[in-house]
N, C-alpha and C positions, 0 to 999 in steps of 0.2 A: 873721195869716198868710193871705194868698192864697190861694181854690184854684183845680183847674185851669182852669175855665170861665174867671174872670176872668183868667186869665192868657191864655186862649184870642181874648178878647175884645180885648185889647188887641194882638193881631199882627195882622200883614194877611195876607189870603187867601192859597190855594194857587197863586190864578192867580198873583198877585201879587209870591208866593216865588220862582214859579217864572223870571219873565222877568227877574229879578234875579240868579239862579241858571245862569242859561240863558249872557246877558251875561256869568258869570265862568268857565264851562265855554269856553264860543267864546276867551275870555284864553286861559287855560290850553291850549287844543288848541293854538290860533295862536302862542303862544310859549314852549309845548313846556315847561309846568310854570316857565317865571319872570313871578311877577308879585309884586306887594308885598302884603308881609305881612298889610296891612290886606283887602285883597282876598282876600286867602287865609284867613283867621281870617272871614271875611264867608259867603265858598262853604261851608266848615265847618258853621257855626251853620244855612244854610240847610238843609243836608241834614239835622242835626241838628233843626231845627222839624218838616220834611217827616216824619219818622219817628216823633215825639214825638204828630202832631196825630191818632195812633191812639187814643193813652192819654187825649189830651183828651176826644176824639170818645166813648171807653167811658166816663172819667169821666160827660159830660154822659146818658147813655143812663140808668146807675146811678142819678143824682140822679132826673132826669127820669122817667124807665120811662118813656121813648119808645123808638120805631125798633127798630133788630135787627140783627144782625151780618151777615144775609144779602144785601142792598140795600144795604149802604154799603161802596163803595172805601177799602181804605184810604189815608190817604196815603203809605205806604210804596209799597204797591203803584204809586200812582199815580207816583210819583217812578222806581221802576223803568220802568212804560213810556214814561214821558215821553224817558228816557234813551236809550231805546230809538230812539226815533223820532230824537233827538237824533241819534245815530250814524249811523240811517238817511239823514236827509238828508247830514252829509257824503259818506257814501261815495257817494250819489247824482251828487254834484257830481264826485265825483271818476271818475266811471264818463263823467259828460256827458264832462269835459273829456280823456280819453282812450282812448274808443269807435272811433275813428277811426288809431289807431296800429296799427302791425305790426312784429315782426320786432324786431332791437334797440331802437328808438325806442320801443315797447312796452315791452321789459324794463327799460328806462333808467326810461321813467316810472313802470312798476309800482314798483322796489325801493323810489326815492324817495318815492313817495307811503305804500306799505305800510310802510315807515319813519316818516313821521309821524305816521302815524295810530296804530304799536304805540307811537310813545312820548307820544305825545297824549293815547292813551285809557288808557295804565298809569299817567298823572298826576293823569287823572280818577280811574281806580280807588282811587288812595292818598286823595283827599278825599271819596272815597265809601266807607270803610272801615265806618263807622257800619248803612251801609245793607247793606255785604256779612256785616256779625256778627250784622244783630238779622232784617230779614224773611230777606232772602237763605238764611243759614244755615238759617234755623225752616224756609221752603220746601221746601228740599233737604232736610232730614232728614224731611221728609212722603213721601218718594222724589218727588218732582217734577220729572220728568227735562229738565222746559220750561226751568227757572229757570237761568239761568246768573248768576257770579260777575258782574261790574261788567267788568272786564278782557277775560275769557269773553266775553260778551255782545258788548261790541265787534267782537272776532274772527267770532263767526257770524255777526252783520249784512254784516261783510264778504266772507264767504263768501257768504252768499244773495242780496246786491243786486250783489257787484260779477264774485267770480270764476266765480260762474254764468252768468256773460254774457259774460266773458273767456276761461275757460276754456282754449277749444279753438285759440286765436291766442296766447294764452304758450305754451301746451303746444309748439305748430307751431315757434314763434320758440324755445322751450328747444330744438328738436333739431338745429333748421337750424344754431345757433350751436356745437352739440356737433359734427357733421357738418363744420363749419368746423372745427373745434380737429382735428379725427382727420384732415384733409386739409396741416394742417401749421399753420393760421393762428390767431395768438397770440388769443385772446377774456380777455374780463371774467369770471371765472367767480365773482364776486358775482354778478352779474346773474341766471343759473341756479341755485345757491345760494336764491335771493331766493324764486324761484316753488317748489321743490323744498319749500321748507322751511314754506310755507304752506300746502301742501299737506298737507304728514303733520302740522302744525300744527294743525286743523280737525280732522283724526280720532281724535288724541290726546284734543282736548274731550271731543266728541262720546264716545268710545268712555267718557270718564271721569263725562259726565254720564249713561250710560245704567248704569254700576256702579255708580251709587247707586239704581237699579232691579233690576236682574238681575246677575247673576255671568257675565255674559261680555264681559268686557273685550277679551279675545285674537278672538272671533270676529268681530266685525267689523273690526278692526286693522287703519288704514290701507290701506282698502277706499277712500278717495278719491281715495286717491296712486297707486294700487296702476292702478284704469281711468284715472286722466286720464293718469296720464306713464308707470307702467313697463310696463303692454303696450306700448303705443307705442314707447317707448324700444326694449327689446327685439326687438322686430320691425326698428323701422332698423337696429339693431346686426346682426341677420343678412342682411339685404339689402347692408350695407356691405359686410363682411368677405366676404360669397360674391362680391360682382366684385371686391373687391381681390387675392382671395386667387385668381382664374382672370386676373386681367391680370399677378399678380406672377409665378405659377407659367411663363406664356406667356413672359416674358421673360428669366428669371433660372435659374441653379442649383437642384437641390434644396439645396444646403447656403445660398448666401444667402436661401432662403425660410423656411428654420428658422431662422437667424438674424431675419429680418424678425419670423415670428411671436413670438420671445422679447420683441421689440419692442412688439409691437401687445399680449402681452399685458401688458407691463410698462404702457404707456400707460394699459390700461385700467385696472389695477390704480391709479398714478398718478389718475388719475380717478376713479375711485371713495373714495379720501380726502381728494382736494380736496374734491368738493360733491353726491355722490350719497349717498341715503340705504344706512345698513348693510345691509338689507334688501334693496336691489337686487345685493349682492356676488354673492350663490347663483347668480342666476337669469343675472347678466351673465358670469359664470366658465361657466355651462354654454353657454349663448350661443356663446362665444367657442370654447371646446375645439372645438364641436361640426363648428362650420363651417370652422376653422383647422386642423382636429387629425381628429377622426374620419371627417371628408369626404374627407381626404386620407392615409389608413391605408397603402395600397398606394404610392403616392409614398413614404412614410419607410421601408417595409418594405425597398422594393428598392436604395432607395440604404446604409441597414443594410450589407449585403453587401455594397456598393462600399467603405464605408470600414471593413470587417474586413479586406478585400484591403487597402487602401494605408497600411491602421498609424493613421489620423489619430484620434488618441484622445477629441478634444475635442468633436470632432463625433458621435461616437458617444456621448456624454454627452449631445450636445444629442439624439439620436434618441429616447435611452431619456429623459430628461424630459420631455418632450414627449407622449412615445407612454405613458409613466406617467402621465400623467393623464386619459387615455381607459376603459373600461372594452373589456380584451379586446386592449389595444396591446400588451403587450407578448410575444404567444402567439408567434408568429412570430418574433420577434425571439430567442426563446430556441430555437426550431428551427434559425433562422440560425445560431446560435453555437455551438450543440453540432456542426454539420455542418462548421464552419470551421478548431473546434479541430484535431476527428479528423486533417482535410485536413490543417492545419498541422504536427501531431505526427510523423506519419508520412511527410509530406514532410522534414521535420528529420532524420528517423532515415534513410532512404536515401539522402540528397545528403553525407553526411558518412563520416567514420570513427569508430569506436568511442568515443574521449576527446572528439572533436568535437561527436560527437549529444549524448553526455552532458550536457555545457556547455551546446551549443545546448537541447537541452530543457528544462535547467534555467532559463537565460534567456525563453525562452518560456512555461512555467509560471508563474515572475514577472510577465512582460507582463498575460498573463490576467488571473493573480490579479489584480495591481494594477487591471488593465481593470472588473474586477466591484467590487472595494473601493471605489477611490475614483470611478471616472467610475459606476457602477452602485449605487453605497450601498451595498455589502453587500446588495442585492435578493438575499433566501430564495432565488427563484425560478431566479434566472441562478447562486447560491452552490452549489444541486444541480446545474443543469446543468454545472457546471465541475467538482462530484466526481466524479457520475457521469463522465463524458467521460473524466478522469484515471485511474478505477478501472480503465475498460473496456480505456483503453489501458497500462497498466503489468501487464494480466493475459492479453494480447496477447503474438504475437510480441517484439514493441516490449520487452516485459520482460529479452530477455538483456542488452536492455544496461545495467542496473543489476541485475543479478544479485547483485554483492559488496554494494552498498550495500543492496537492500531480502530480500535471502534471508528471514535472520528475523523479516521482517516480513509475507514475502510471505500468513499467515494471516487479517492483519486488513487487506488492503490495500484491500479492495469499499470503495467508498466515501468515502474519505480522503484525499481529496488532503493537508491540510494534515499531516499524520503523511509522508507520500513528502515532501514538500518539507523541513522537518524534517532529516529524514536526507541530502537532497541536499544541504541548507545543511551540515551539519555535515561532512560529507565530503570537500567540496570547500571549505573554509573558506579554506584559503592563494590560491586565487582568486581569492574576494573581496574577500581582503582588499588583493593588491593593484591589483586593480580599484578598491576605494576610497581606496586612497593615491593612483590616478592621479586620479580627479574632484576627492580632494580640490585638490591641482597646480592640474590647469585650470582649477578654479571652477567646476566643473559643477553643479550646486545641484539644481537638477532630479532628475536622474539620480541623486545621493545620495540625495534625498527618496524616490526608488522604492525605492529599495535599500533603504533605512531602512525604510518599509512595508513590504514583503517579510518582511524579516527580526525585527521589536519584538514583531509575535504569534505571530510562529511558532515564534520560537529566542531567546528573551535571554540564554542564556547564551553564545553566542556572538555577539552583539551586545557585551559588554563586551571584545572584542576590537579595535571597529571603534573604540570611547570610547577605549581607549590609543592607539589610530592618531594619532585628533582630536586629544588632547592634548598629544601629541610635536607633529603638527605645528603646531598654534596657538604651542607655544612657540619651534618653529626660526625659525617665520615672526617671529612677536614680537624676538626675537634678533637677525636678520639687520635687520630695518628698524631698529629703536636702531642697533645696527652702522654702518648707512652714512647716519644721519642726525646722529650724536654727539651733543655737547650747546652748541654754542658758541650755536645759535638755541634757550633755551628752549619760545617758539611753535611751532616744526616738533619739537622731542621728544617736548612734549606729545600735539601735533596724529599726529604718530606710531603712538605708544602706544594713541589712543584712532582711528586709522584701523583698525588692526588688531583691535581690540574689536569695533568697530561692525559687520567685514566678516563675521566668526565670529557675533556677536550675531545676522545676520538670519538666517545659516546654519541655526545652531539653533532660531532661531523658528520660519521658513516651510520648511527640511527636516526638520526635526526633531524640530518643533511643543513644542520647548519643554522635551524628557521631562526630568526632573531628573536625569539621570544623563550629559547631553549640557552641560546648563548645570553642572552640578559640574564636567568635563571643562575647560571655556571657564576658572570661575575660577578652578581650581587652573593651568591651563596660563598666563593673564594674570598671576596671582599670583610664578607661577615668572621668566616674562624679564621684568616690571617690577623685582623684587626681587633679580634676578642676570644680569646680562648683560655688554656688553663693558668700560659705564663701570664698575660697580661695581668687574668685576676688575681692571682698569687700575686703578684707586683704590685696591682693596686696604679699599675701607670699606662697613661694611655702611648707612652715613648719604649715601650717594650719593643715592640712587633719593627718598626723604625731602626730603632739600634741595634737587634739583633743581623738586621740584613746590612747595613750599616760596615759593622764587626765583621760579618760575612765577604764581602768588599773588598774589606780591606785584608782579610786574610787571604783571597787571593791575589791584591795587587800585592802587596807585599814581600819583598825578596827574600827567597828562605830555598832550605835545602830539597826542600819538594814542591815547590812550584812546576804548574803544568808547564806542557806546551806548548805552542802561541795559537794555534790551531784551537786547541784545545778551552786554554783561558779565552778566549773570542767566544765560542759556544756558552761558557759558565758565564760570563758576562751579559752575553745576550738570554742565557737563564734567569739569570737573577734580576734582570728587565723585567719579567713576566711576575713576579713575584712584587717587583716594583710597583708596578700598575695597580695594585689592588691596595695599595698602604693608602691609607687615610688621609694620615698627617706626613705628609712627603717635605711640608718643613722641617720636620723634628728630624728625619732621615739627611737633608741636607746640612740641619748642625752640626749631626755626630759624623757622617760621612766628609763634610771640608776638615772636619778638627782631627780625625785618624790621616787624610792626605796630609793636611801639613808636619804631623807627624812620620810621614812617609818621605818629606820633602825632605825635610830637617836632618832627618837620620841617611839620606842617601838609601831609602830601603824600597826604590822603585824600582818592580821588576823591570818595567823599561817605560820609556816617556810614551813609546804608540801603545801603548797598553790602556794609560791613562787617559791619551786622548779620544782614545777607543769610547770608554766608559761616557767622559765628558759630555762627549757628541750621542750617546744614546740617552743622557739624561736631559739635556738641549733639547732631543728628538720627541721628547714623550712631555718636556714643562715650559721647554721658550728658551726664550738667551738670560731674561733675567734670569733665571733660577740655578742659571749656571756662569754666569759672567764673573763672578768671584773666585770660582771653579778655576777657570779659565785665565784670569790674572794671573795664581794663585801661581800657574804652571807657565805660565810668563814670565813670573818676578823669579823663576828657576835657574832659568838660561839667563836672565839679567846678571842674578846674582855670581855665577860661574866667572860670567866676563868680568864683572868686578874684580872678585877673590885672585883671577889669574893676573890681572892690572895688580895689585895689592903686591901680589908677591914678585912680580916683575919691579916694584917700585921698591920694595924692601931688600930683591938684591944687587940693589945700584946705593943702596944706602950705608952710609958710614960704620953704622954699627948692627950685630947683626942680633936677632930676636932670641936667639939660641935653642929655638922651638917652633918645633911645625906647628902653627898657626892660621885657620881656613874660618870663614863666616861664611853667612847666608844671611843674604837682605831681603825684607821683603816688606809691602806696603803697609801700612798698619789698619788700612782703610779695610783692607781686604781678608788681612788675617784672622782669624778666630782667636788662637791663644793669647792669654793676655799675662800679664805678671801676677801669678799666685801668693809668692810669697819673699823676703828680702834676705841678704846676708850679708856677710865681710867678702868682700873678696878678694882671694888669695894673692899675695902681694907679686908670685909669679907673674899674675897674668895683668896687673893693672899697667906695664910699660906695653904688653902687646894692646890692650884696647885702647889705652891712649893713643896708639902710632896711629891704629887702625881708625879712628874716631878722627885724627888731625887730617889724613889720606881724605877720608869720604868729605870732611866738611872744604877742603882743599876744591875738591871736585863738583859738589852738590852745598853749594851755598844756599843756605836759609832753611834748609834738613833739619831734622835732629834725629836724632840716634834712641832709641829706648831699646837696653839688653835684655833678651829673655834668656836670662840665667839657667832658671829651673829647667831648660829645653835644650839648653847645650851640655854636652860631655868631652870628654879626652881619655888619653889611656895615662896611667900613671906603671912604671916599671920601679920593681920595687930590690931594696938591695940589704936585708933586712933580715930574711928569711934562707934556710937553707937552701931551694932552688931559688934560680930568678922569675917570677911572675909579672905579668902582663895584665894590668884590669885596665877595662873601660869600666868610667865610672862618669855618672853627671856629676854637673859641676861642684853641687853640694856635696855629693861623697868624695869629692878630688878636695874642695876645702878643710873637708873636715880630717880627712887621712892624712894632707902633708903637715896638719899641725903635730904628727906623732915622729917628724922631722927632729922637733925640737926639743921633746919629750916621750916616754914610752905608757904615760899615763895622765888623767886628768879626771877632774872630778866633771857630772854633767853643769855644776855651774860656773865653771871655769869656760867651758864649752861653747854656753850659751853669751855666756861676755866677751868673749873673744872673737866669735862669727858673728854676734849681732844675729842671731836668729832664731824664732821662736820655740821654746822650750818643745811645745805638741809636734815641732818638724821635727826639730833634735834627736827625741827620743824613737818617733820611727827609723831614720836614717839610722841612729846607733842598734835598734832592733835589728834591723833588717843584716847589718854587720855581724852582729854576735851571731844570728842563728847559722851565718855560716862559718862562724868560729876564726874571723877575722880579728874581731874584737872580742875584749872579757869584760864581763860585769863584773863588778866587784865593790864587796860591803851595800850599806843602802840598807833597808828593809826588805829585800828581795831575798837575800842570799844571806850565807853563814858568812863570816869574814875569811876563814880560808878555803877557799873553794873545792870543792871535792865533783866528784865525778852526782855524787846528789844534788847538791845544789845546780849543778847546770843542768840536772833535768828538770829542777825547779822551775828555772829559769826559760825553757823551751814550754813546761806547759803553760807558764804565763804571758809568754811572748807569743803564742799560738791563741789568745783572746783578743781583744782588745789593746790600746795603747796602752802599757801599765804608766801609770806618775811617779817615775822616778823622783826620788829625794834630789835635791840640789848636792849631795855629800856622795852620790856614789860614783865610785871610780868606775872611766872606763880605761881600760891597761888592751895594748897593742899587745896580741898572740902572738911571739916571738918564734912557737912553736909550730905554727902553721902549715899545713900540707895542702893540696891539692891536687889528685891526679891531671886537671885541665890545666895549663903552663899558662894561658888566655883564659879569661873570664868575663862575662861582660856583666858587671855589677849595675850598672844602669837601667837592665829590667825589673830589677826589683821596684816598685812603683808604691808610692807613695800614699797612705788612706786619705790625708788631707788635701792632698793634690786632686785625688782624684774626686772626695767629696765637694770640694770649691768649682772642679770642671763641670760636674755633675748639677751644681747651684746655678755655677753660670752661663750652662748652657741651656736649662729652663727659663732663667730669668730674662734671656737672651731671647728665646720661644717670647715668651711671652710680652713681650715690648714689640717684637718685629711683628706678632700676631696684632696686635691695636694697631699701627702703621698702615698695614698693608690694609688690616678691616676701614680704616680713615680714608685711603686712596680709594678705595673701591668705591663707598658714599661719595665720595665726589666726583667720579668718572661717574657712577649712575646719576647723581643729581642733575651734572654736569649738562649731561646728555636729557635726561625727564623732565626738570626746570622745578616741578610737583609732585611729590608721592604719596600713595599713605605710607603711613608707618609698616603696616603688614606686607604691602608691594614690596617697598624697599628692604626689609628684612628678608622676602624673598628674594627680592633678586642679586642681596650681596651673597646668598646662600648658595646661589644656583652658580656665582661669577666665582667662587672664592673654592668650591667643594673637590676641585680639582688640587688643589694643593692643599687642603687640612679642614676640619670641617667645623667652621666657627659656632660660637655658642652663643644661641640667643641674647643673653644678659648683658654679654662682652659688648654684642654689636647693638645694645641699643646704650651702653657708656661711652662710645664710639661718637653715636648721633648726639648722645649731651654735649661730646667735649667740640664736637663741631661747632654746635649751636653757640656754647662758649667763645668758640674760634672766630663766630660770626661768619659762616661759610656756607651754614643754614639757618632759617627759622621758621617755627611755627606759623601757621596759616591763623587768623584771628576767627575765633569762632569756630576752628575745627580743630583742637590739639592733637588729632591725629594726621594731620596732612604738613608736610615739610615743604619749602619751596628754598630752593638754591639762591642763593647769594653772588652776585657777579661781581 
């Protein structure tokens, strides 16, 4: 094994490391920490020799008993100041090549150079890590306040060779450029930033290499930042402001010069968190008061009194902030106001009559008050001088004229104004109140919001008078707009419902700030005309208001030529939430709402699947998972069904024989689905080898399935070869059966029709209605018409088929219009929609309501029983009422046939002796 001498013997000298070292440091500064690995593992190992040739140097002393620790450098040390000097010459160069700048061109060149040099030398510092843990450290914990870190080190050389000589021309160039900025002109405030920041950079060092000596870190603190820039700073800033502030006052308003200074203080504040240190905030806030604010005391005082005289209340807000941040602003101000009131009080009392002053003074007591609340904060100081002032005058003359209202009060009256107001308020309540039925009328918003202050802390119980006002009228108002907007435009109903919301919603925000007793008013009163207004009673149905937003919904998931958005439809969606929240019966909304999606599903007419799930998830968000888990299936068995249908037709073209027609299904659970089978037919002998294939495929794959076709819900296109153009319809299924029977024939009577498709005469005859009127098909003979048809009798014909289903005779022909035109080449006869279809939807979607309403009313009685063991009968009615009122609002009667069929169920029974106490069943 080696020892250290010969290992020592075998490296080259210090000089020798060093210009080696030197070479990979100049890399590294010049391209800013990228060089190659090899290069970098090289710099390493040298600093690493450099630090090591201590241990050699003792080994050889130990062997030896030569030399002595006193006389010999080590090379640690020597590596540190080599370093030293290293950094020194850069900055040197860098000082030649920018000695010569002023003003921006100075601040451009300093950030950029002080830039490469912190990330130069922080890259040195990381390959000099070796030398900052073994001398460096040992050093500093000797307290050796000289030694600085590698990083460190850097930083002070640049302080002592470069900003000692710069100094006093960045400092110049940081003001001129701030001094530009406060005259209006846009600057770089990097640039300023740049020098600031090197500045308390330096003394942070310094102040942390002297706390490894002494404990006082804080005493010298930014003591370098503190004489190069923020005296200076400070003193331009009061030279600015005192001629800004004598050429603005020369020109202008006092009111646009308190404006201006909210101005100039906001700028500086603005400035001060772009790129001024935290420390300068103190000194530039006193600064600024001083010379904007306390120089100018007697200007704000006297115009004070100008704007008590003219009522401008905003301005008086800005005097008293302003003059609040002075020490002693606001003495005067409060002598002002106590002398104005008096003035005002007593001017009120003699220009009136008895019922007049009353009012009047009461309205001015409000001003005040409000005056001191909100433009004054609540200030202690102006809160006594508006009691006092009120006490002096209600014990006054001034007093008979509330004589009725304050008698028994008159003992603790010193002092109180808010006890006099109190009683004024509640005295004169019919007033105000319809005082505030008239703001609410014109929209005065403002002037409610006063009133509303006034009145929240002084008297709430007669505040719950002004909340019945709000609520009647948010609901007339609600009322009357449905009223004269109807419902034939879903978009303007909706948009409606939710103008009226939105108009009360700021109401109560920004006058009313929001109080919970103001927002309860808003939902019960939106909850009442969403949920009963003119359509519902014209309808007679409590599933109006439900299906209408419903419809809404679905008109805009639904894919069409004018669908927003995505942006767009996300905002209408989260609209029609708010609208949501106030329905009732939010089951009746989730019947018709699942039965239009799977409508949506079926037809491929989904603007897009994140659309849907969009919706989903905010209806999840506001009722639970049950209320949407069907939902949710629904748009599961989607993407199942896809995978299928593409298996299907991967399977069919590997098959012997081919279908001769595009072919596609959609499977879907039956658990989950709403639509059920309307109604039966023949069906078209095209299609019975594709459902057979299709039916052998699924049961191949899904053993012990079955299949149930919903006809009436699938369509195809039929292209026709018949007519002088060629046409294109979609048609559902039933108009695809019934038109290819004209395959075989160009006429038929409707009881030929009926025997042949096996399906009910009342479908028949709309499906051939719905044909004729657009002159696909002819009526012909029958009791309808003449037997040879003229251009009269088809208007016969249209105004019959524009009523009701007429009863065709079993004898009349229906004859294919050979003659047929059409500007559209594509038609999609499938819209045409069915009155029986839609009357049986319409049946079984009530009858649907109301099974799944007893259900859910039977689960709730047994979760409360469950949990109570005992109830009365009225308990329990409440509390399925209070559990349940979130999703629809059950009816008495319902829920006590609920507790019969339990009791039936044996799940509960009666108490003996009390036929009103129920006890749960285990």
């Amino acid at each position: 094994m080696a020892n250290l001498s010969s290992i020592c013997d075998t490296q080259l000298s210090l000089e020798d490391i060093w210009k080696d070292l030197e070479q990979g440091l100049i890399q590294i500064y010049t391209q800013q920490g990228r060089i190659e690995l090899n290069r970098e593992i090289a710099v390493r190992r040298r600093v690493y020799e450099y630090c090591i040739t201590d241990d050699i140097r003792a080994a050889d002393r130990d062997r030896t008993g030569t030399g002595s620790t006193a006389d010999v450098k080590t090379g640690a040390s020597e590596l540190y100041d080599k370093l030293g000097d290293f950094f020194k010459a850069l900055v040197l160069d860098v000082l030649k090549e920018g000695k010569d700048l002023n003003g921006e061109d100075l601040l451009k060149f300093y950030e950029l150079q002080r830039f490469n040099f912190k990330i130069g030398s922080m890259f040195i510092n990381r390959r000099c890590d070796m030398l900052n843990r073994t001398y460096i450290k040992s050093e500093r914990d000797k307290c050796k306040s000289n030694i600085y870190y590698i990083s460190e080190l850097a930083l002070i050389i640049w302080k002592q060779h470069l900003v000692k000589e710069m100094h006093k021309n960045l400092t110049s160039a940081v003001l001129k450029m701030i001094e530009r900025q406060r005259l209006g002109e846009a600057i770089k405030a990097s640039l300023i930033w740049s020098v600031l920041e090197s500045y308390v950079e330096f003394d942070e060092i310094e102040v942390d290499s002297r706390s490894q000596v002494q404990s006082e870190s804080h005493v010298h603190k930014l003591l370098s930042f503190r004489e190069n820039f923020e005296k200076l700073f400070l003193k331009d800033t009061q030279a600015f402001y005192t001629k800004e502030a004598v050429d603005f006052i020369a020109n202008n308003p006092v009111a646009e010069y308190m404006r201006k200074v909210e101005h100039w203080l906001k700028e500086e504040q603005h400035r001060y968190e772009r790129y001024l240190h935290p420390s300068t905030q103190e000194g530039l806030v006193k600064t600024c008061e001083k010379v904007l604010i306390a120089n100018q005391l007697d200007l704000f005082q006297n115009e004070f009194r100008n704007l008590l005289v003219d009522g401008l209340d905003e301005d008086l807000a800005r005097v008293y902030s302003l003059c609040n941040r002075v020490d002693g602003g606001l003495v005067e101000l409060k002598a002002a106001l106590k002398d104005h009131i008096e003035e005002h009080f007593t001017s009120a009392a003699g220009e009136c009559d008895e019922r007049d002053a009353k009012i009047g003074i009461i309205l001015l007591l409000r001003r005040y008050n409000t005056l001191v609340e909100r433009y004054f904060l609540k200030d202690p100081g102006f809160v006594r001088i508006l009691d006092k002032t009120w006490a002096a005058l209600v014990n006054e003359p001034l007093a008979h004229l509330f004589i009725d209202e304050l008698r028994e009060l008159k003992p603790t009256l010193e002092g109180n104004a808010g006890m006099c107001e109190k009683v004024l308020i509640a005295r004169n309540i019919d007033i105000i109140k319809d005082d505030f039925r008239t703001l609410l009328v014109n929209g005065r918003n403002e002037a409610l919001s006063r009133m509303y202050s006034r009145i929240h802390p002084v008297d709430d119980d007669n505040l719950s008078a002004l909340i019945n006002i709000l609520e009647k009228h948010i609901e007339e108002e609600g009322m009357s707009a449905i009223d004269k907007c109807g419902e034939e435009n879903l978009e303007i109903y909706v948009h409606t419902i939710l103008e009226v919301h939105r108009r009360y919603s700021i109401l109560v925000e920004h006058s009313f700030h929001n109080e919970s007793c103001f927002v309860q008013a808003l939902d019960k009163a939106c909850a009442a005309f969403i949920n009963k207004n003119s359509l519902t009673i014209v309808s007679k149905s409590a599933s109006k208001s439900p299906g209408l937003l419903a419809r809404y919904c679905d008109w805009l998931l639904k894919k069409s030529a004018k669908n927003p958005e995505e942006a767009e439809l996300e905002d209408s969606l989260t609209q029609a939430m708010i609208v949501f929240k106030y329905i009732e019966d939010k089951d009746i909304f989730e019947k018709f709402y699942s039965k239009m999606f799977a409508k949506r599903l079926v037809s491929s007419l989904l603007v897009n699947d994140d659309a849907e799930s969009t919706m989903i998830g905010k209806l999840k968000q506001m009722c639970g998972c049950d209320y949407t888990s069907k939902l949710q299936r629904m748009l599961t068995d989607t993407h199942s069904s896809k995978e299928l249908n593409e298996a299907f037709k991967e399977h069919e073209r590997n098959a012997s024989t081919s279908l001769n027609l595009d072919f596609s299904i959609a499977v879907f659970n039956s658990g989950v689905w709403p639509s059920r089978q309307t109604f039966t037919f023949e069906i078209p002998s095209e299609f019975v080898s594709c459902i057979g294939r299709f039916t052998d495929f699924y049961n191949h794959r899904h053993n012990g399935r079955k299949l149930t076709w919903l006809l009436p819900m699938s369509k195809g296109e039929l292209t026709t070869n018949c007519f002088q153009k060629k046409y294109t319809f979609t048609a559902s299924t039933v108009q695809m059966a019934l038109l290819l029977m004209f395959n075989e024939s160009v006429e038929y009577t409707i009881g030929m029709l009926v025997e042949n498709l096996k399906l009910k005469k009342e479908v028949l005859v709309q499906v051939v209605q719905a044909l004729v009127k657009i002159q696909l098909l002819k009526l012909v003979g029958g009791d309808f018409v003449r037997k040879s048809p003229s251009t009269e009798s088809s208007s016969s014909i249209d105004k019959d088929f524009n009523g009701e289903t007429p009863d065709l005779p079993d004898g009349t022909i229906i004859r294919l219009n050979t003659s047929f035109s059409n500007k559209k080449l594509k038609t999609d006869l499938s819209k045409m929609v069915l009155r029986t279809e839609v009357r049986q939807e319409q049946e079984q979607i009530h009858k649907n309501i109301e099974e799944d309403r007893k259900m859910v009313i039977q689960a709730a009685i047994v979760r409360i029983m469950k949990m109570r063991k005992q109830l009365k009968h009225q308990q329990l009615v409440s509390e399925v009422l209070q559990q349940l009122s979130s999703r629809f609002q059950p009816k008495v009667p319902v829920i006590k046939k609920c507790i019969e069929l339990l009791i039936e169920k044996e799940y509960l029974r009666r108490v003996e002796d009390e036929n009103d106490v129920y006890k749960y069943l285990v």
